[in-house]
N, C-alpha and C positions, 0 to 999 in steps of 0.2 A: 588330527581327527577330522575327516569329512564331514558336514555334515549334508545329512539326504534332504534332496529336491522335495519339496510335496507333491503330492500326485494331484492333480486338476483335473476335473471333471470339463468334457466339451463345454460346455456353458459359461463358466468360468474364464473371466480375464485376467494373463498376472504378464506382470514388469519385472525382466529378467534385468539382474546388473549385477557387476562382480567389486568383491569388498574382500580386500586381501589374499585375493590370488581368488576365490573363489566365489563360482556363480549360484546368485541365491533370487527368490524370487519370493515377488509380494503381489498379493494375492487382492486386486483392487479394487474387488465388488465388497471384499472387509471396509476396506478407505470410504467406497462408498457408503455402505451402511451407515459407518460412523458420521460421516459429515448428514447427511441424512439424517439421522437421531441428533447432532448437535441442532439443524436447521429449526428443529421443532422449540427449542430452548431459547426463552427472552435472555437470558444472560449472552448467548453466543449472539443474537443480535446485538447487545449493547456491548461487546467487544468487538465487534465488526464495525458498528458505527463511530467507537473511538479509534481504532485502527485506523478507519479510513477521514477519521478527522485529524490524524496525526500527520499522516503523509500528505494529507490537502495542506496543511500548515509548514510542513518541511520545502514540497512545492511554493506555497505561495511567500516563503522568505525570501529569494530573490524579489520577485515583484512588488513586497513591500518595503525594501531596501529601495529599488530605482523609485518610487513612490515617495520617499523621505525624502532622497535624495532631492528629487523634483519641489518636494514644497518647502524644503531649504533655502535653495537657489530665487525660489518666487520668490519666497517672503524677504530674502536678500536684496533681491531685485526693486522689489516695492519699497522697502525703507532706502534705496539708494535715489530712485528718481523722488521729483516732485508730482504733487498733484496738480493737474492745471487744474486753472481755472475755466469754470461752466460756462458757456456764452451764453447769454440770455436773450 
């Protein structure tokens, strides 16, 4: 069973793509509305700023890995030599 296209008014923007043989379309002044209605909403801020405090953290594991790494190595370094002595 096919199902029918929506009919779109000139105005109206939609996003054709096909999902199991057939082409269906989303209608994306909807999507807009709704992220628009979400925007107004402190909750959807503070899911957006743990989101993007997730992926800062997923990002910055490398760079706190060569970080480790690095103050390893020093503090390696330092218990291997001696301290000279200050000239006075």
């Amino acid at each position: 069973m096919r199902k029918r296209q929506p009919n779109l008014k000139d105005n109206k923007v939609a996003y054709k793509y096909k999902s199991k043989g057939e082409t269906k379309m989303v209608d994306l002044n909807v999507v807009k509305a709704w992220v628009l209605a979400r925007w107004a909403e402190r909750t959807s801020w503070d899911g957006a700023a743990l989101i993007v405090l997730g992926v800062l953290a997923l990002m910055s594991h490398a760079l706190v890995s060569v970080a480790a790494v690095g103050a390893i190595v020093y503090g390696a370094w330092t218990l291997y030599t001696k301290e000279q002595a200050k000239k006075k």
